[in-house]
C-alpha positions, 0 to 999 in steps of 0.5 A: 177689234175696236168698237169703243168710240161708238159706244157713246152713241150707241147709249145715246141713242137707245137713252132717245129710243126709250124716251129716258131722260139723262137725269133718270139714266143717271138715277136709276143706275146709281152714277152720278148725272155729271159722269153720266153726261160726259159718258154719254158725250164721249167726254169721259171713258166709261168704266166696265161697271157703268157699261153693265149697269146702262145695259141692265137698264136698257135690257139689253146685253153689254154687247149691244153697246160694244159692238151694236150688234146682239151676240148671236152665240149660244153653244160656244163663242170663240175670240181669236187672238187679238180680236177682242173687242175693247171696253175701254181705256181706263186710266192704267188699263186696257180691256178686252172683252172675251165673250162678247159674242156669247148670248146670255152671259154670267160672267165677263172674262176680259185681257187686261193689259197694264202698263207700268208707264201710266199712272195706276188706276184708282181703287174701284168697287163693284157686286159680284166676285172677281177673278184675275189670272197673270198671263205676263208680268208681275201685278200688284193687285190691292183688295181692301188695302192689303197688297199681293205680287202676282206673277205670270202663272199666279191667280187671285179671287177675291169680293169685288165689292172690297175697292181693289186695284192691279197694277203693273210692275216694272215692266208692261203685264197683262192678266185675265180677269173674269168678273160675275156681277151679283145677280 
């Protein structure tokens, strides 16, 4: 299910809605207004971090910026194979959101797909904890410069706010992340 080329839009809009100004969107989250500004356009792809943090100052859920739509459940949400909805496409990553439609989240659990092809991502840093499970392959991820070499089956929980980075090896991989931003 893929939803992201809307997304810019959809910040646009509500950014008009709310009578903010891009220089205070850009403030008011912490992100640079010449990232903003190519976010906001369609420019640049936007990060998983920058997404929550435009969400937060809407007061709304990330979803709406997904899908368009407010997630609607309460008790249970399920995603079937393949139907999660795609955050972004970071260079060296692809995400899935997993409990998109699950109202009044804690954590976001995605599917990240990497390929060994690409160049791998920049060390990124944001609030919060941060869970990784390899479902196939073998990633390498980085926390705060130190290696490790994950296999299928293995996890690794560490400080988000530590720069860290996955990246595949040798061969396409992919591995469930849950991320809890501090609250």
């Amino acid at each position: 299910m893929t939803h992201e080329t809307n997304i810019p839009g959809r910040i646009r809009e509500l950014r008009e809605v709310l009578e903010i100004s891009a220089m205070d969107m850009a403030r008011e989250t912490g992100i640079a207004l010449a990232d903003y500004s190519r976010y906001e356009s369609g420019e640049q792809d936007i990060p998983i971090s920058a997404l929550y943090k435009i969400a937060a100052r809407f007061g709304v859920d990330a979803t709406v910026l997904l899908t368009g739509e407010d997630p609607r459940m309460a008790t249970a949400a399920v995603c079937r194979a393949g139907k999660g909805v795609d955050v972004e496409r970071y260079p060296g990553y692809e995400f899935q959101a997993l409990a998109y439609n699950f109202k009044g989240r804690t954590m976001e659990p995605l599917l990240v797909s990497l390929d060994p092809a690409r160049p791998p991502a920049a060390p990124v840093a944001h609030g919060g904890q941060e869970f990784n499970y390899i479902v196939e392959g073998r990633v390498k991820v980085t926390v705060a410069g130190r290696e490790y070499l994950c296999e299928a089956g293995d996890s690794i929980y560490f400080d988000a706010a530590l720069p860290h980075a996955q990246a595949a090896v040798g061969a396409p991989s992919r591995f469930i992340t849950i991320i809890q931003e501090n609250a």
